[in-house]
N, C-alpha and C positions, 0 to 999 in steps of 0.2 A: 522629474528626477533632478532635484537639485544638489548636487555635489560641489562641496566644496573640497578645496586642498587643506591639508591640517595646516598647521601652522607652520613645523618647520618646513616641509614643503613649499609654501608659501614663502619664507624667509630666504631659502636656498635659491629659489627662483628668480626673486628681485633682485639678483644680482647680476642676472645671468642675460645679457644683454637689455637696453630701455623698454625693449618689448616683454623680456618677461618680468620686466617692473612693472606694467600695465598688464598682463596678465594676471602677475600675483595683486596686484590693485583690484582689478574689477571679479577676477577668479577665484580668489585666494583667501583664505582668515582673516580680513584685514585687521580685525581686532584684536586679534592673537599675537600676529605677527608684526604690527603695528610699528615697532623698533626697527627691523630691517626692514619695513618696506622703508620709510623715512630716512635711514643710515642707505638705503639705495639711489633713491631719491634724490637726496645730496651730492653725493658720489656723480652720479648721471648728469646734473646741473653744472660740477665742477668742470666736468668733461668739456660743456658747452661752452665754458667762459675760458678751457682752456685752448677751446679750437680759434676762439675769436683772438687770445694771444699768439695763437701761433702764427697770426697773419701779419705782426708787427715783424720788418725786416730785422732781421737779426740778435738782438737782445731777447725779440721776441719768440724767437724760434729755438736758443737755448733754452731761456726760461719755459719755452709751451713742453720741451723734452722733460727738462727735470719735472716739472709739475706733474705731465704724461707718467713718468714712473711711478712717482706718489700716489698718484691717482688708483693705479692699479696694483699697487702694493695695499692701498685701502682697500678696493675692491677682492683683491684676497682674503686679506682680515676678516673683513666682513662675510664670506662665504664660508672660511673657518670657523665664524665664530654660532652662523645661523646652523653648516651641519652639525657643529655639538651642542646647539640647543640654547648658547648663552645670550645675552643681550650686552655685549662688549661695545664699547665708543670706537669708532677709529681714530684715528690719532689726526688731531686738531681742528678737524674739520664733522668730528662726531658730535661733538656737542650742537651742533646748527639742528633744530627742529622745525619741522614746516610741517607736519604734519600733526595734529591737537590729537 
């Protein structure tokens, strides 16, 4: 019984914490969905680099805030854009591909 998630399912999922970006990776369309998982991907990476700013005293702790918003004003985007199906960039940080 191999079931996979359709696509959008898959797309709406990779956003939905790092865990369901490895769900929707190993569980999910990946070839369908291919665009949001990689525009999640990203996203989730930024995250990392943004906790490691936040450790810098002070400059670092504004800047890890604003980026924090960013981050998840992208991570919206991106979950708007998988429920209606489209393959939208987020804004500057969409165009980064890691995934071929």
């Amino acid at each position: 019984m191999d079931k996979k998630m359709d696509k959008k399912t898959t797309g709406i999922v990779a956003y939905i914490t790092w865990i369901g970006l490895l769900v929707a990776f190993f569980a999910g369309d990946k070839e369908g969905a291919k665009f949001h998982i990689n525009q999640a991907l990203v996203i989730w990476l930024c995250y990392i680099i943004n906790i490691i700013i936040g450790q810098i005293p002070f400059i670092g702790w504004i800047l890890s805030a604003v980026i924090g918003v960013f981050l998840f004003v992208c991570l919206i985007l991106g979950l708007i854009s998988a429920c209606n199906g489209e393959e939208k960039e987020v804004p500057l940080i969409g165009q980064i591909k890691i995934l071929k």
